[in-house]
N, C-alpha and C positions, 0 to 999 in steps of 0.2 A: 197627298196632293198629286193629279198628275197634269201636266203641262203638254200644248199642242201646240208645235211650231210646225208653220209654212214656209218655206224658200221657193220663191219664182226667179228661176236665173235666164237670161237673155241676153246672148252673148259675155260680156266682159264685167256685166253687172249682174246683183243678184238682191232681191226685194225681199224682205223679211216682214212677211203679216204679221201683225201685233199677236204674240201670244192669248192662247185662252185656256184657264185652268181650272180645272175639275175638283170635285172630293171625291167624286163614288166613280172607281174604275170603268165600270159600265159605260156610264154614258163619255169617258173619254174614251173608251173605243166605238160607241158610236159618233162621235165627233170627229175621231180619225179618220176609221174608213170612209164618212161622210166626204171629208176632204180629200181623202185617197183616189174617189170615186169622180170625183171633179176634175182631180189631176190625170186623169186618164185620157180626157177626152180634154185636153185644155189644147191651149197654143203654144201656150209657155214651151220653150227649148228641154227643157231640166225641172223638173216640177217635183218637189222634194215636199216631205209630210214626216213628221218626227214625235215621238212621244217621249218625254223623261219625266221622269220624280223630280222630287220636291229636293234633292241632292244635286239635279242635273244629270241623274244615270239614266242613261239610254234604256229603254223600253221596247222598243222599236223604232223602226223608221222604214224608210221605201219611196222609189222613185219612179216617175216617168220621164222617158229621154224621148224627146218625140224630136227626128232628125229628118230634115227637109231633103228630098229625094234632087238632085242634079235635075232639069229638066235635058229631054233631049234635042 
C-alpha cells in the first residue's frame, strides 16, 4: 500500500490534506507528482508532498518554499 500526504503550511500553521492510498505503486506516483505539480505553482508558503508505505516508511517526499520577495 502506498500513502500520499499533503502539508500546506502558512506561517505558524500547517494543513494536512486527508490522506489517499493506493495498491499499485504506479498510480501513487502519478498521484504524487500530480500533487508535486500543483505545489509548484500554489500560494502556499511551504508546500510539502510525501509518499510512505503501509509501515509509515518514507518513499519519498519534496517541497516548495515559495518566499515573498520584500517589496521595494
Amino acid at each position: 500500500m502506498y500513502i500520499i500526504l499533503e502539508m500546506q503550511t502558512n506561517g505558524d500553521s500547517t494543513a494536512l490534506v486527508p490522506p489517499v492510498t493506493y495498491k499499485e505503486q504506479n498510480q501513487a506516483d502519478s498521484a504524487y507528482y500530480q500533487k508535486l505539480a500543483a505545489a509548484a505553482v500554489s500560494s502556499v508558503p511551504v508546500h510539502t508532498v510525501s509518499m510512505l508505505d503501509e509501515h509509515g516508511r518514507l518513499i519519498r517526499s519534496d517541497f516548495y518554499e515559495h518566499i515573498q520577495e520584500a517589496e521595494a
